[in-house]
mmCIF file of the N, C-alpha and C atoms, coordinates in Angstrom:
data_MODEL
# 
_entry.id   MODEL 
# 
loop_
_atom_site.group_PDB 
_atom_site.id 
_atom_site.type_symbol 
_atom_site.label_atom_id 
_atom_site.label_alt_id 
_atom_site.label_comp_id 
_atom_site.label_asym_id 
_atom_site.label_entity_id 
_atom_site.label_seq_id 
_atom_site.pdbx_PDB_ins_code 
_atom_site.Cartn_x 
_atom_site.Cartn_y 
_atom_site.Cartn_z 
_atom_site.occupancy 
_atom_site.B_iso_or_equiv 
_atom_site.pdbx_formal_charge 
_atom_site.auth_seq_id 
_atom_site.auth_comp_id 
_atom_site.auth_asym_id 
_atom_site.auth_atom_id 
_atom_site.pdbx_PDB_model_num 
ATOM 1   N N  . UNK A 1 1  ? 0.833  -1.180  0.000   1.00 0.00 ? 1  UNK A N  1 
ATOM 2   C CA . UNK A 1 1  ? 0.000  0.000   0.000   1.00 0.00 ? 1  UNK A CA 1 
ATOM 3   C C  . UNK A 1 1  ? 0.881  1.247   0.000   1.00 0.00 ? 1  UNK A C  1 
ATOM 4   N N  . UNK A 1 2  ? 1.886  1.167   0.430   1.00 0.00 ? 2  UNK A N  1 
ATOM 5   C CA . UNK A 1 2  ? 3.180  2.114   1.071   1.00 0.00 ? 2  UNK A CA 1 
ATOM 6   C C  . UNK A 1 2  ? 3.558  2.888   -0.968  1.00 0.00 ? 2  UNK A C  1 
ATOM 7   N N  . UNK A 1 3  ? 3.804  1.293   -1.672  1.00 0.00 ? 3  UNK A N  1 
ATOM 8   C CA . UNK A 1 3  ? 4.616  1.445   -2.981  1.00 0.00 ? 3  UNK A CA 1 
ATOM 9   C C  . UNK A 1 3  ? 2.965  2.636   -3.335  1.00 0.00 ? 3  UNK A C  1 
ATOM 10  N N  . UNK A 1 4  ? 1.736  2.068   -3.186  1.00 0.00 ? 4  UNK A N  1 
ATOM 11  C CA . UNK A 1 4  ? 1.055  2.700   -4.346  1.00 0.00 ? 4  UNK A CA 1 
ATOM 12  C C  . UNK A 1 4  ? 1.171  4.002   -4.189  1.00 0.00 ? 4  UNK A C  1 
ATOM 13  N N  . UNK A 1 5  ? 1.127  4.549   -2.333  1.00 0.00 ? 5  UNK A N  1 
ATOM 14  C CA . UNK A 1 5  ? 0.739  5.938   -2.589  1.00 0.00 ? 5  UNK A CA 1 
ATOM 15  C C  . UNK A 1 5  ? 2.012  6.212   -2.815  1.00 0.00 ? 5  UNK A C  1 
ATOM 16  N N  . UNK A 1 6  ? 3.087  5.852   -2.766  1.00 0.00 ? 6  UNK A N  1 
ATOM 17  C CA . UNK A 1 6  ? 4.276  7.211   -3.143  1.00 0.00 ? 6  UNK A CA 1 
ATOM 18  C C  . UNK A 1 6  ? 4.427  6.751   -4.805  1.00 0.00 ? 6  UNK A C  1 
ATOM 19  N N  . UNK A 1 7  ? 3.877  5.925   -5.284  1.00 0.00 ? 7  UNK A N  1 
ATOM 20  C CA . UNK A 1 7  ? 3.905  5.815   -7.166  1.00 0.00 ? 7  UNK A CA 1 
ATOM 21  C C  . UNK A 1 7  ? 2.942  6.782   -7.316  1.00 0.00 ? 7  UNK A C  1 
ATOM 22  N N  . UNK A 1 8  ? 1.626  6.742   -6.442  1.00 0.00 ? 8  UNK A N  1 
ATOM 23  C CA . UNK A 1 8  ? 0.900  8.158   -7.202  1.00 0.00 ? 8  UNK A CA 1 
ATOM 24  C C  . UNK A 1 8  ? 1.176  9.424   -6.571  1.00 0.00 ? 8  UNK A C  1 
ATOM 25  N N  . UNK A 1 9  ? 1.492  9.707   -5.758  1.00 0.00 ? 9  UNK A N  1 
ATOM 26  C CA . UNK A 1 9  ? 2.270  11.011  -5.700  1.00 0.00 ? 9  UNK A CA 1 
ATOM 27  C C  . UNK A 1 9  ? 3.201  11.459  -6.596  1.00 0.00 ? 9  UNK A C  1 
ATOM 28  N N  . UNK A 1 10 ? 4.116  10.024  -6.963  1.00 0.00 ? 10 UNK A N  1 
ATOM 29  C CA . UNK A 1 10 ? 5.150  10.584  -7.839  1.00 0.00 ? 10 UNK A CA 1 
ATOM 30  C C  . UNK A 1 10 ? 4.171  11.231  -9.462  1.00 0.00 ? 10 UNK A C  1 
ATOM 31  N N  . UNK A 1 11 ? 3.699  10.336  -9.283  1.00 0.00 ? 11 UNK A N  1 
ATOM 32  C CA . UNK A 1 11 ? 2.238  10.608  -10.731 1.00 0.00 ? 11 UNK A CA 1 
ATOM 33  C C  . UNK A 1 11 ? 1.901  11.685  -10.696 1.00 0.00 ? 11 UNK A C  1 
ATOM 34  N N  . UNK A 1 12 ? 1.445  12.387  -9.783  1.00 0.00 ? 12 UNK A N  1 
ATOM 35  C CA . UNK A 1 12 ? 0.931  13.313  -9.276  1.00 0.00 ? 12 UNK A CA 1 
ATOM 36  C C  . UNK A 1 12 ? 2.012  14.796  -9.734  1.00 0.00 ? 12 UNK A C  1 
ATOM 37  N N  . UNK A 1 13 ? 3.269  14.502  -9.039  1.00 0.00 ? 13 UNK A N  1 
ATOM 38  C CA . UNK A 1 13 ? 3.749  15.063  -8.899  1.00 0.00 ? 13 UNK A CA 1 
ATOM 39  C C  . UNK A 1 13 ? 4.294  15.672  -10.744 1.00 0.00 ? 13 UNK A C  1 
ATOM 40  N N  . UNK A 1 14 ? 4.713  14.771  -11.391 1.00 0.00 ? 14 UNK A N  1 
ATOM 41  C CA . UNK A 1 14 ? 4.677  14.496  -12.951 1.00 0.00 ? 14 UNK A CA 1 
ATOM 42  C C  . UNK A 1 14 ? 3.529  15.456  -13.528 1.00 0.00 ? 14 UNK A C  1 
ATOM 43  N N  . UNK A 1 15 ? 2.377  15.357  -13.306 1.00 0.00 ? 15 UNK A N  1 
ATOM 44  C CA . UNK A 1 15 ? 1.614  15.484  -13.651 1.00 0.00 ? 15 UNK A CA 1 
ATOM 45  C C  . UNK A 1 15 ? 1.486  17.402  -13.674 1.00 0.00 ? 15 UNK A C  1 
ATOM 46  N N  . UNK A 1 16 ? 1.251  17.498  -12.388 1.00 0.00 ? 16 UNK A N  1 
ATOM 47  C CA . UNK A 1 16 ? 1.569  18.992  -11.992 1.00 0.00 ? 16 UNK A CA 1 
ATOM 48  C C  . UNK A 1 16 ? 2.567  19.713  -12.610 1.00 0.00 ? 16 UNK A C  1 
ATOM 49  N N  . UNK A 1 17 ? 3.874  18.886  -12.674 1.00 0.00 ? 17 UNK A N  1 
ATOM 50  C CA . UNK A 1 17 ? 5.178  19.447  -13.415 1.00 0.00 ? 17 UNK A CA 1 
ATOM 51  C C  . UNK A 1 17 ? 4.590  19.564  -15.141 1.00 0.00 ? 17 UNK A C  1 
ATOM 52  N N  . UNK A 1 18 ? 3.723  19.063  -15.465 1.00 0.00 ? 18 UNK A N  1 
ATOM 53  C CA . UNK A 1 18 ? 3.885  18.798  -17.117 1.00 0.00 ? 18 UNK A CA 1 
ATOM 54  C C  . UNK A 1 18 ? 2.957  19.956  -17.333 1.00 0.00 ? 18 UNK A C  1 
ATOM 55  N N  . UNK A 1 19 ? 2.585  20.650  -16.346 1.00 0.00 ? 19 UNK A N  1 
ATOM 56  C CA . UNK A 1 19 ? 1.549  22.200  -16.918 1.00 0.00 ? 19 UNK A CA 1 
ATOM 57  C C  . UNK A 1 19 ? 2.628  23.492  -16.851 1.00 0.00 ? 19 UNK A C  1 
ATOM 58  N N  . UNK A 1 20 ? 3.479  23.079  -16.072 1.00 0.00 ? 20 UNK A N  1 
ATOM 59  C CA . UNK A 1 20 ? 4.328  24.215  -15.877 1.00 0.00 ? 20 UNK A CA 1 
ATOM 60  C C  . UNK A 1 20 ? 5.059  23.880  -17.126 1.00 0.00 ? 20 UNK A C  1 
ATOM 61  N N  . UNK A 1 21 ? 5.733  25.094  -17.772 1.00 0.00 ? 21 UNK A N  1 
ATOM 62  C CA . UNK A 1 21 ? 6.526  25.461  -18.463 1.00 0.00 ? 21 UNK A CA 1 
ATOM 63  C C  . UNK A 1 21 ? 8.272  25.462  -18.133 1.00 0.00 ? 21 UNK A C  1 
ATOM 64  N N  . UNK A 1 22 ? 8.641  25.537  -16.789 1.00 0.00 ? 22 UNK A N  1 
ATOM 65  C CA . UNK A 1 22 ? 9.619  25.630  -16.366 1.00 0.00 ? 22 UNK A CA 1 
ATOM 66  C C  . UNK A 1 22 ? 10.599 23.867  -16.327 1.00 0.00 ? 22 UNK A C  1 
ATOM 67  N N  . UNK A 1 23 ? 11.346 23.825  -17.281 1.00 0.00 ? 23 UNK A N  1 
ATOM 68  C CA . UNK A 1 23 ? 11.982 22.502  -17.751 1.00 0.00 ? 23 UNK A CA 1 
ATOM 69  C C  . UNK A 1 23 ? 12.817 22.148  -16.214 1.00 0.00 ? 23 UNK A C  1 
ATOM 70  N N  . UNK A 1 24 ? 13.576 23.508  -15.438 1.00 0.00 ? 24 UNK A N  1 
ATOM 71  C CA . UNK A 1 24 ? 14.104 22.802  -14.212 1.00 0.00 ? 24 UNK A CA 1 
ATOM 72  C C  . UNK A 1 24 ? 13.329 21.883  -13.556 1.00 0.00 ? 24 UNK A C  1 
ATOM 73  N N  . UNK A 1 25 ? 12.305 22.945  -13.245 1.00 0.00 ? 25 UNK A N  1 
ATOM 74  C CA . UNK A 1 25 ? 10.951 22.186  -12.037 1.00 0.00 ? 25 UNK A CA 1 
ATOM 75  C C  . UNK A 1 25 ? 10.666 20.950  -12.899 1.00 0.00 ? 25 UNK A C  1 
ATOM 76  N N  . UNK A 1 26 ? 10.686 20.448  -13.736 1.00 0.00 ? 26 UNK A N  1 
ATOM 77  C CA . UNK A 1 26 ? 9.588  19.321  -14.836 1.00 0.00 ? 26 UNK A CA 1 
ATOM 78  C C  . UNK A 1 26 ? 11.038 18.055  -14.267 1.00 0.00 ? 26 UNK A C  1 
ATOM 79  N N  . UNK A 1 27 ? 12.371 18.652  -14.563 1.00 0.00 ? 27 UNK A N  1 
ATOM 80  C CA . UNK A 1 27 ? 13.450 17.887  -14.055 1.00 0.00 ? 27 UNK A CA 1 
ATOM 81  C C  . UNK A 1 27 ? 13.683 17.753  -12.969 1.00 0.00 ? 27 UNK A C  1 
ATOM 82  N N  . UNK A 1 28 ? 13.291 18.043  -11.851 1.00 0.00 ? 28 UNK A N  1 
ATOM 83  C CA . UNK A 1 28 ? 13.422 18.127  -10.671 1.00 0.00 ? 28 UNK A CA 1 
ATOM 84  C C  . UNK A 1 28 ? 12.204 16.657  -10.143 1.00 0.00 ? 28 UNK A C  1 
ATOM 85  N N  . UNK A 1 29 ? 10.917 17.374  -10.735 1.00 0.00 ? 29 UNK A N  1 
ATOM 86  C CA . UNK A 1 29 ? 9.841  16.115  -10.573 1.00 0.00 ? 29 UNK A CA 1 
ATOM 87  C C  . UNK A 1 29 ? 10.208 15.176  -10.955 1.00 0.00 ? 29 UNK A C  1 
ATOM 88  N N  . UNK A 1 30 ? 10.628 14.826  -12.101 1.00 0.00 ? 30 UNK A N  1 
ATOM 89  C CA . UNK A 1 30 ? 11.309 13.628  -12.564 1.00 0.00 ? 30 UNK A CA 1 
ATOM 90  C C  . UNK A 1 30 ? 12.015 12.939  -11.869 1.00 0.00 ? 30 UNK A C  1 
ATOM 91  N N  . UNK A 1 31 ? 13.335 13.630  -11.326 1.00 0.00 ? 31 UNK A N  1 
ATOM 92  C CA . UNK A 1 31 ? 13.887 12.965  -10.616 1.00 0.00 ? 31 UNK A CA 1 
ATOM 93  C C  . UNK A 1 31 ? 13.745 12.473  -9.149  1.00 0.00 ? 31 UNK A C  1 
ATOM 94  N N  . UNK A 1 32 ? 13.046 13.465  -8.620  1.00 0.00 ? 32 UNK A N  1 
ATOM 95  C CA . UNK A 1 32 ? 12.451 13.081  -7.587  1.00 0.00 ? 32 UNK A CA 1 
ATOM 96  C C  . UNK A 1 32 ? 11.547 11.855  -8.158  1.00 0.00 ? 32 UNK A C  1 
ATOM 97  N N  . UNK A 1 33 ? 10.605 11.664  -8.408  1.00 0.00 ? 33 UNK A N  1 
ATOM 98  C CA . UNK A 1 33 ? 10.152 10.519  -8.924  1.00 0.00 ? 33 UNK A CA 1 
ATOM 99  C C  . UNK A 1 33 ? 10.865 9.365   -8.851  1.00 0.00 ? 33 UNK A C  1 
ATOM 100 N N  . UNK A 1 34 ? 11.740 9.683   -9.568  1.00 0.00 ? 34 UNK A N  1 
ATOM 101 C CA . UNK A 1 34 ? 12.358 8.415   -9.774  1.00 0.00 ? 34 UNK A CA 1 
ATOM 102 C C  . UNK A 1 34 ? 13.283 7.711   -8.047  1.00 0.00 ? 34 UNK A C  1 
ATOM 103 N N  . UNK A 1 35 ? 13.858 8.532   -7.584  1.00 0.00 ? 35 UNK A N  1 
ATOM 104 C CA . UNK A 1 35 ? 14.203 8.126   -6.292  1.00 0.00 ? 35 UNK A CA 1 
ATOM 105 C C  . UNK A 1 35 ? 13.488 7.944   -5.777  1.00 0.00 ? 35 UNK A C  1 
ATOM 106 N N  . UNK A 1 36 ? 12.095 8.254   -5.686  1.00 0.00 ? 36 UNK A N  1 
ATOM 107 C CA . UNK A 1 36 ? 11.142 7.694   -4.958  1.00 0.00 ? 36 UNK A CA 1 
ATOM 108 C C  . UNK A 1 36 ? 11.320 6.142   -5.261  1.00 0.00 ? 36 UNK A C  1 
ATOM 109 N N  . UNK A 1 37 ? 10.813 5.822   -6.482  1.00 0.00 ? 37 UNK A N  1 
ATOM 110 C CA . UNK A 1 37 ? 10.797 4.594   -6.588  1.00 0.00 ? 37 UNK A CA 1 
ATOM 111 C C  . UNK A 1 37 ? 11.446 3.729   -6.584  1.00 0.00 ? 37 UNK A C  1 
ATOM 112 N N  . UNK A 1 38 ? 12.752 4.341   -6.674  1.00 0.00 ? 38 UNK A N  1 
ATOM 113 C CA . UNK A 1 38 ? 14.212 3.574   -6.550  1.00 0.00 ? 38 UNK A CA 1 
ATOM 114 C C  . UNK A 1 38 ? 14.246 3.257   -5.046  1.00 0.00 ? 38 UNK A C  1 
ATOM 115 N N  . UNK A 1 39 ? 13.886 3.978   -3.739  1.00 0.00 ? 39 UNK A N  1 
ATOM 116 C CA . UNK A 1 39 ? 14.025 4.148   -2.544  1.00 0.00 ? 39 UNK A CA 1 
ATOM 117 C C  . UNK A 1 39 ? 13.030 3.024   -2.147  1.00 0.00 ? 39 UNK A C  1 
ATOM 118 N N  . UNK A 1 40 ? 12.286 3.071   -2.498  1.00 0.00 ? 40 UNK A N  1 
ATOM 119 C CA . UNK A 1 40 ? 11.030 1.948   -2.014  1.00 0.00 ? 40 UNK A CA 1 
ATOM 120 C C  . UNK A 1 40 ? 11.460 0.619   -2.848  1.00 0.00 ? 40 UNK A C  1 
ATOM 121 N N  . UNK A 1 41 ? 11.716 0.655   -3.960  1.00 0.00 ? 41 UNK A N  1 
ATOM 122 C CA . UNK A 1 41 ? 12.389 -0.645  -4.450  1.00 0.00 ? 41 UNK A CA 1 
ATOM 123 C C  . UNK A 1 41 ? 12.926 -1.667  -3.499  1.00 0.00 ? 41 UNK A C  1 
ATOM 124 N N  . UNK A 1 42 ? 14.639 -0.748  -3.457  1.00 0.00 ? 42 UNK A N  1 
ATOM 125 C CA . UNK A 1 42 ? 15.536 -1.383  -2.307  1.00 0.00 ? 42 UNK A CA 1 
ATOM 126 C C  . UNK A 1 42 ? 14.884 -1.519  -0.885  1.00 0.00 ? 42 UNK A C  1 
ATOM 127 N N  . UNK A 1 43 ? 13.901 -0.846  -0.167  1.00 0.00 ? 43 UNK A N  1 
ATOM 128 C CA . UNK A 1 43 ? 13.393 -1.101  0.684   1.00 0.00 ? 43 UNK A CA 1 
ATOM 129 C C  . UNK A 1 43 ? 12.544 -2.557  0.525   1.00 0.00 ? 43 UNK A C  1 
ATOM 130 N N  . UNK A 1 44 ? 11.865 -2.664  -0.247  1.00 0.00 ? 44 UNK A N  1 
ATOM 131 C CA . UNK A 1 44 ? 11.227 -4.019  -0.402  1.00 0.00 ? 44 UNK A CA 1 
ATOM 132 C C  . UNK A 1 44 ? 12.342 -5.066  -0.686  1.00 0.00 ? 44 UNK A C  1 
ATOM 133 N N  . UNK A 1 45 ? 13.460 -4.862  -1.554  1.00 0.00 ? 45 UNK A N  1 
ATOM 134 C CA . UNK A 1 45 ? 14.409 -5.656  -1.792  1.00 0.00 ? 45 UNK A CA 1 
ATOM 135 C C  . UNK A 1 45 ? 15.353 -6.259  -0.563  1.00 0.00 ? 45 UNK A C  1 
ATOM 136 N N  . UNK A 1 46 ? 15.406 -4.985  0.914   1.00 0.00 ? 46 UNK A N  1 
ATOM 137 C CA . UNK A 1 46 ? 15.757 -5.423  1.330   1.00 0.00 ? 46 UNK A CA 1 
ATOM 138 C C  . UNK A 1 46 ? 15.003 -6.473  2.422   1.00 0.00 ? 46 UNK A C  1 
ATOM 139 N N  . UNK A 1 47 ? 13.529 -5.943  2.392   1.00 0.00 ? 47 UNK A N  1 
ATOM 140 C CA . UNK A 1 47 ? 12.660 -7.402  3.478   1.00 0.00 ? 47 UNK A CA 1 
ATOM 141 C C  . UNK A 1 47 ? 12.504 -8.030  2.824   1.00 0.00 ? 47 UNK A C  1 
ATOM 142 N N  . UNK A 1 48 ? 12.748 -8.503  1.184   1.00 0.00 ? 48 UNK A N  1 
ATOM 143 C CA . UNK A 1 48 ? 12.368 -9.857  1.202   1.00 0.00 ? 48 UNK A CA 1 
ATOM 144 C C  . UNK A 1 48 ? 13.964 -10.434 1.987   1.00 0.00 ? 48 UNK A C  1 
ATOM 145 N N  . UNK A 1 49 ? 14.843 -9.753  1.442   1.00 0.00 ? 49 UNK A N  1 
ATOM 146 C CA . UNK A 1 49 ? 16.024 -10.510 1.673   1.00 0.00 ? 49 UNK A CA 1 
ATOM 147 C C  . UNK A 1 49 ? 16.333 -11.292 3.274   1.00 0.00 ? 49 UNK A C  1 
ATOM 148 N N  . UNK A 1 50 ? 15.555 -10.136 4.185   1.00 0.00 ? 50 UNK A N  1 
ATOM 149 C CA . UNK A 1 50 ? 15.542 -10.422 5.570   1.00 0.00 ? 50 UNK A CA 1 
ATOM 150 C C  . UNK A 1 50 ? 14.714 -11.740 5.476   1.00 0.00 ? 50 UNK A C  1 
ATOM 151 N N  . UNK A 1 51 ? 13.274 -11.455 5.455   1.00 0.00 ? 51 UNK A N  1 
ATOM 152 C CA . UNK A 1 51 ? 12.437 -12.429 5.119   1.00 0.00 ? 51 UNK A CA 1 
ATOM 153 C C  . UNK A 1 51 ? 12.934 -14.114 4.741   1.00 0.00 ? 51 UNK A C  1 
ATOM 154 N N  . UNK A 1 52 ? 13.639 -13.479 3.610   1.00 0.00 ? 52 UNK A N  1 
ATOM 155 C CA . UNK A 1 52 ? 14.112 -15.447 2.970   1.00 0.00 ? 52 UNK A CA 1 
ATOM 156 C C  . UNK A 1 52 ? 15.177 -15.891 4.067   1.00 0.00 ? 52 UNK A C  1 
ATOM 157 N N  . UNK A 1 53 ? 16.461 -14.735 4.681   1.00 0.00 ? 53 UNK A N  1 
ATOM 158 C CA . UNK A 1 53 ? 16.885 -15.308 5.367   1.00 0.00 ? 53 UNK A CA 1 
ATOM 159 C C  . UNK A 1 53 ? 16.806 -16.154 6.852   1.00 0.00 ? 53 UNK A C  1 
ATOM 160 N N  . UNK A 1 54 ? 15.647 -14.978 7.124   1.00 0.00 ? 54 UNK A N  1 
ATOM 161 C CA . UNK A 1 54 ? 14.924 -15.976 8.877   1.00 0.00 ? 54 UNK A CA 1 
ATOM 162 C C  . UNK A 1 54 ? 14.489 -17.110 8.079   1.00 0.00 ? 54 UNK A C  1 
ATOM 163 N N  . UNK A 1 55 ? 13.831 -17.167 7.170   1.00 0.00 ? 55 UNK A N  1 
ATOM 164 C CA . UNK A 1 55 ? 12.969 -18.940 6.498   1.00 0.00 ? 55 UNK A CA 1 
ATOM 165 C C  . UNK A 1 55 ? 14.116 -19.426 6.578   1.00 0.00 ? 55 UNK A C  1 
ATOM 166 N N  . UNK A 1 56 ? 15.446 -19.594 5.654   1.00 0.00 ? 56 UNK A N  1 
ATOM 167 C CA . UNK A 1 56 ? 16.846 -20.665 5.861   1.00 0.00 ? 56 UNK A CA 1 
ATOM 168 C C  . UNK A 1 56 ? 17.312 -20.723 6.863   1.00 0.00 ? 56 UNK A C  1 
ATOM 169 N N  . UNK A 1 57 ? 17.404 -19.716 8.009   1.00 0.00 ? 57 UNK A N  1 
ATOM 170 C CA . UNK A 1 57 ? 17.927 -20.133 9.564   1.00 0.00 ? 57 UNK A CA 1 
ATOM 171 C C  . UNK A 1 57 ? 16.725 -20.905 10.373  1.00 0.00 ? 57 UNK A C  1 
ATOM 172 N N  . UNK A 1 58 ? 15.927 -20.547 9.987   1.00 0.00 ? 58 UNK A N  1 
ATOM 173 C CA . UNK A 1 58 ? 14.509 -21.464 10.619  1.00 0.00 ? 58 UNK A CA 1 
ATOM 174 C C  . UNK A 1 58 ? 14.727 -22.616 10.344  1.00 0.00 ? 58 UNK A C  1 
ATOM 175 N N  . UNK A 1 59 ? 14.949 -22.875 9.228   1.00 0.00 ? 59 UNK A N  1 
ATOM 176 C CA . UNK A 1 59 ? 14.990 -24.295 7.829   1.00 0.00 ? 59 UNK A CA 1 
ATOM 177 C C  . UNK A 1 59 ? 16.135 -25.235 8.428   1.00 0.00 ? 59 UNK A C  1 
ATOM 178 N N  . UNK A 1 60 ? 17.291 -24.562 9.123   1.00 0.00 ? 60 UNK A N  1 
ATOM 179 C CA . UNK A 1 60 ? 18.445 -25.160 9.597   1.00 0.00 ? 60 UNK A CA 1 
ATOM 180 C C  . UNK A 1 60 ? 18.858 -25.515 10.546  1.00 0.00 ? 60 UNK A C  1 
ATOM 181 N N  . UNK A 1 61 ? 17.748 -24.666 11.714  1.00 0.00 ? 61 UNK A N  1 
ATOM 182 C CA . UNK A 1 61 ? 17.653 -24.940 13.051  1.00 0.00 ? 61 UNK A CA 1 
ATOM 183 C C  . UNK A 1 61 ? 16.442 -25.988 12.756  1.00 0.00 ? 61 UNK A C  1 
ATOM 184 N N  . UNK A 1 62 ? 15.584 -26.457 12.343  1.00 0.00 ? 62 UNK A N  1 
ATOM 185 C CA . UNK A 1 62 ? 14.877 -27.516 12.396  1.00 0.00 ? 62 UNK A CA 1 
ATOM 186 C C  . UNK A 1 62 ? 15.705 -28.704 11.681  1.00 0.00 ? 62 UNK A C  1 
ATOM 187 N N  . UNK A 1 63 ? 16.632 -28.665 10.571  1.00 0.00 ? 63 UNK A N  1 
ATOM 188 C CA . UNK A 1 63 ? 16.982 -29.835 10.396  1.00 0.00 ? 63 UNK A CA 1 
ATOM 189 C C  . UNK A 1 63 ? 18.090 -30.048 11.508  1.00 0.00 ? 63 UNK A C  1 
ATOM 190 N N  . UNK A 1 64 ? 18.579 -29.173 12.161  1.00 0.00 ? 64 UNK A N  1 
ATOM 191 C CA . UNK A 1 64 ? 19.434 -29.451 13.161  1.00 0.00 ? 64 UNK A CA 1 
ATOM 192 C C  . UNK A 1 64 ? 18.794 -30.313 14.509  1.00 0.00 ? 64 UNK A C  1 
ATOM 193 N N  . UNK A 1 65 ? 17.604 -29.655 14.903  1.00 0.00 ? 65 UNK A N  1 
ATOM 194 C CA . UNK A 1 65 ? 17.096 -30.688 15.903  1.00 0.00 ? 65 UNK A CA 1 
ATOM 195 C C  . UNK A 1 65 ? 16.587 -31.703 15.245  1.00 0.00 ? 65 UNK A C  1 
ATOM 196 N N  . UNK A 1 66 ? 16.096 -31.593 13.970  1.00 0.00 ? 66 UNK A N  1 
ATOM 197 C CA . UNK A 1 66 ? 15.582 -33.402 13.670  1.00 0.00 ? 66 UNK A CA 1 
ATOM 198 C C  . UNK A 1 66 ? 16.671 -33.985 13.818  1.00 0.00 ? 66 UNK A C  1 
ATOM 199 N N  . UNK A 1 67 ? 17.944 -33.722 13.528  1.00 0.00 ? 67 UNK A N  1 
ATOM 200 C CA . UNK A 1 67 ? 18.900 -34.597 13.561  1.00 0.00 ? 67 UNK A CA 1 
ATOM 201 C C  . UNK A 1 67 ? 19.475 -35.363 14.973  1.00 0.00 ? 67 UNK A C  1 
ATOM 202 N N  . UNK A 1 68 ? 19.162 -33.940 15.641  1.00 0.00 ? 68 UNK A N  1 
ATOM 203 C CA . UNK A 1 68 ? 19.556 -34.664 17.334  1.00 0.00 ? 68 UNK A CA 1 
ATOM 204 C C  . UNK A 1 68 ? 18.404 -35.252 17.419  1.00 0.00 ? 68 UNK A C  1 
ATOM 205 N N  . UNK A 1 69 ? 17.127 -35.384 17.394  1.00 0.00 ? 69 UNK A N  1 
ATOM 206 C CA . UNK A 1 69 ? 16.235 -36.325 17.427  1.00 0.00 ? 69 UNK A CA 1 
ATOM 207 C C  . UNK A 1 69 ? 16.684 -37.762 17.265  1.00 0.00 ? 69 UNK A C  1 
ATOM 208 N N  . UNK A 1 70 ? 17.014 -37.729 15.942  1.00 0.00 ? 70 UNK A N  1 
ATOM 209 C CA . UNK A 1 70 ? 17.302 -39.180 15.365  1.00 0.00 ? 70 UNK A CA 1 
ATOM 210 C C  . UNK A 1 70 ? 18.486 -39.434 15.850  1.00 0.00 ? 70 UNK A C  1 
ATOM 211 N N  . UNK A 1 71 ? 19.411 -38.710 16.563  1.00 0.00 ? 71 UNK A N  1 
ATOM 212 C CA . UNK A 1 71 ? 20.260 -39.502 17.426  1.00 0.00 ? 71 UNK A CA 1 
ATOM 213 C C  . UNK A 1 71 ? 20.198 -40.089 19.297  1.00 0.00 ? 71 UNK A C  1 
ATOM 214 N N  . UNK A 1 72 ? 19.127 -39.122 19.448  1.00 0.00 ? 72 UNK A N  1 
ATOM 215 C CA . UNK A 1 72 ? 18.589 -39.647 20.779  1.00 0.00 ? 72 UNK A CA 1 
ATOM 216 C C  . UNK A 1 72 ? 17.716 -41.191 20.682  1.00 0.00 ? 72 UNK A C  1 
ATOM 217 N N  . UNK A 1 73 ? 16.784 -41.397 19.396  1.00 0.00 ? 73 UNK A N  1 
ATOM 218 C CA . UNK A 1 73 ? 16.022 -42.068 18.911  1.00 0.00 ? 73 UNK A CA 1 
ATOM 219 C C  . UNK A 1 73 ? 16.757 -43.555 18.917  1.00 0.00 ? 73 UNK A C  1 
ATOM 220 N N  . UNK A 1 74 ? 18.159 -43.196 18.126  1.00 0.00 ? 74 UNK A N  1 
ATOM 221 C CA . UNK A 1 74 ? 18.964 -44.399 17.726  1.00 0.00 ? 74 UNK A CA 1 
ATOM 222 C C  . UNK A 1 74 ? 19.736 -44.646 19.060  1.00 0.00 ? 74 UNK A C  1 
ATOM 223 N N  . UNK A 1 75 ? 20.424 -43.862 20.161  1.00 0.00 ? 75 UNK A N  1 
ATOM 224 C CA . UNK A 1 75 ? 20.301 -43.881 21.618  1.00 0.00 ? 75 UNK A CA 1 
ATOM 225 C C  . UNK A 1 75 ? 19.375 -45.217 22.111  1.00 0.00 ? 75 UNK A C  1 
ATOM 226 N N  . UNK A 1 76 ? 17.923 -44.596 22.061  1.00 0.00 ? 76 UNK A N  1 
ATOM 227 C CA . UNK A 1 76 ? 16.785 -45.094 23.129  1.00 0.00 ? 76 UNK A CA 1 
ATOM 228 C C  . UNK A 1 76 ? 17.105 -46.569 22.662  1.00 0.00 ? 76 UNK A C  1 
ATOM 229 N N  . UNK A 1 77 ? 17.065 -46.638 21.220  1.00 0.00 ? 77 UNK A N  1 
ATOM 230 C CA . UNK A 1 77 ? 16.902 -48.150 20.528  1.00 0.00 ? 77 UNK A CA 1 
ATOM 231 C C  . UNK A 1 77 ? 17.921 -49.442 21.069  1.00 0.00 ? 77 UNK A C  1 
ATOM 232 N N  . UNK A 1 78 ? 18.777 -48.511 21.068  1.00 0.00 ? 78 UNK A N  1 
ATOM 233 C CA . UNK A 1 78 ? 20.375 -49.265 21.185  1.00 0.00 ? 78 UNK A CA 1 
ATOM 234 C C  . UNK A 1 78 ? 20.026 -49.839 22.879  1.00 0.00 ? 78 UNK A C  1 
ATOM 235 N N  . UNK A 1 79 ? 19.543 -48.890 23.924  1.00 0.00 ? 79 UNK A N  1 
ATOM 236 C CA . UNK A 1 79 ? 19.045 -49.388 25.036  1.00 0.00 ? 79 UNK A CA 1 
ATOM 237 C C  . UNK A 1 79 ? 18.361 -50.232 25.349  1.00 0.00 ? 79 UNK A C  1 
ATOM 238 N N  . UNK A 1 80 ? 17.220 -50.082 24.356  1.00 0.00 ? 80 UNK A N  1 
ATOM 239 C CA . UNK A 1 80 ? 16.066 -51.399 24.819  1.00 0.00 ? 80 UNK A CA 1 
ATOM 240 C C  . UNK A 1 80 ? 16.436 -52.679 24.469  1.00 0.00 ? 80 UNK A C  1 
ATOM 241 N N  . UNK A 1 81 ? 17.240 -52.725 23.461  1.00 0.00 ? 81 UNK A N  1 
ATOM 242 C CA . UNK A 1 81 ? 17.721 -53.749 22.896  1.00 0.00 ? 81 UNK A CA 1 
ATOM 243 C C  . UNK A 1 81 ? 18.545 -55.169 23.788  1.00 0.00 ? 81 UNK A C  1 
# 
């Protein structure tokens, strides 16, 4: 929701610039624009990155205890035996 409103502001902002006559201000919107969207990009780029990485440390701490599992398991066995 974050990306839409600052894409239509930037729209917005474009928009307003394209009545004026003044090529600085029209370049100025532009570029602002564009860092907008560049800024929110890398922001999303960087939670997925967070994101995927808690899932693979999650992913590794569970195959880590299945594994001590199956060695307590092979433990118990070796006992009853």
């Amino acid at each position: 929701m974050k990306k839409v409103a600052i894409v239509t502001a930037a729209v917005l902002a474009l928009g307003l610039a394209a009545c004026n006559k003044d090529n600085a201000a029209n370049n100025a919107a532009n570029e602002t624009a564009v860092e907008n969207a560049a800024a929110t990009d890398v922001n999303v780029a960087g939670n997925d990155v967070t994101a995927n990485a808690d899932a693979a440390l999650n992913a590794a701490d569970n195959a880590v205890e299945n594994a001590g599992n199956a060695v307590e398991n092979a433990q118990n066995a070796v006992e009853n035996k």
